[in-house]
C-alpha positions in Angstrom: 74.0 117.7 112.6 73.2 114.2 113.0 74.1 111.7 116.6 77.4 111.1 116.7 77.7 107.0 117.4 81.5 107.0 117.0 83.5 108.9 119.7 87.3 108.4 119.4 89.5 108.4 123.1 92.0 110.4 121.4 92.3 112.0 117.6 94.2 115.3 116.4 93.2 117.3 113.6 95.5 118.8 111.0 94.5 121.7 108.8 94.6 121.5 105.1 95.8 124.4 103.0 93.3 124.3 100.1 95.1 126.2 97.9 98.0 124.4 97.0 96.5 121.6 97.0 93.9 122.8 94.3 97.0 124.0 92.3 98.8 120.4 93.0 95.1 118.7 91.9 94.9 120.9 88.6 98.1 120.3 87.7 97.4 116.5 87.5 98.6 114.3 84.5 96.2 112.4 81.9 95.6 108.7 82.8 97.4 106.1 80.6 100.0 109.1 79.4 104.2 109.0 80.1 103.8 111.3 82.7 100.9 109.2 85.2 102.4 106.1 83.9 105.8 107.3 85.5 104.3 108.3 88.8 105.3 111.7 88.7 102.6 113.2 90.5 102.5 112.4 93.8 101.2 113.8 97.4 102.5 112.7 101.0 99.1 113.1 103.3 99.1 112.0 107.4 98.3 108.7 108.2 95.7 108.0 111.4 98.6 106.3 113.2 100.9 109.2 112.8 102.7 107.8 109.4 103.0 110.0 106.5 101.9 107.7 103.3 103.0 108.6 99.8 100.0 108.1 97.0 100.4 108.9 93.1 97.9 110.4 91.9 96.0 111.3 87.8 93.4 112.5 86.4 91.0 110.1 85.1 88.2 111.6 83.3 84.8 109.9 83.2 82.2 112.2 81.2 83.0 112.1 77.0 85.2 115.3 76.5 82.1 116.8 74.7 79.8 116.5 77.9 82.8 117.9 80.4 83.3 120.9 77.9 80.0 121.8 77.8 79.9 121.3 81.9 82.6 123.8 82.1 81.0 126.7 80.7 
């Protein structure tokens, strides 16, 4: 591990549950389709100020679907 040059006075931690939120991520519309454009996908995550913020989310591929298939295998 590297020097630590930022030291907060006070933080909490939160634990994520992967699981879910792999099963939430997968589950992700196409870009530019009814569904993303709707913002129906969405996840509510802690803020650093105690907040909750709401954030809509898609999947927005970037490889040509012939690259990504072959990736996948």
């Amino acid at each position: 591990m590297g020097e630590r040059y930022i030291i907060p006075d006070s933080y909490r931690t939160i634990k994520l549950n992967v699981d879910p939120l792999r099963s939430l991520l997968n589950s992700a519309p196409i870009e530019f389709t009814l569904e993303a454009i709707e913002g129906r996908s969405e996840i509510i995550l802690p803020m650093p100020d105690g907040t909750f913020h709401s954030f809509k989310f898609w999947e927005s591929s970037t490889m040509e679907p012939e690259l990504q298939a072959s990736s996948l295998r």
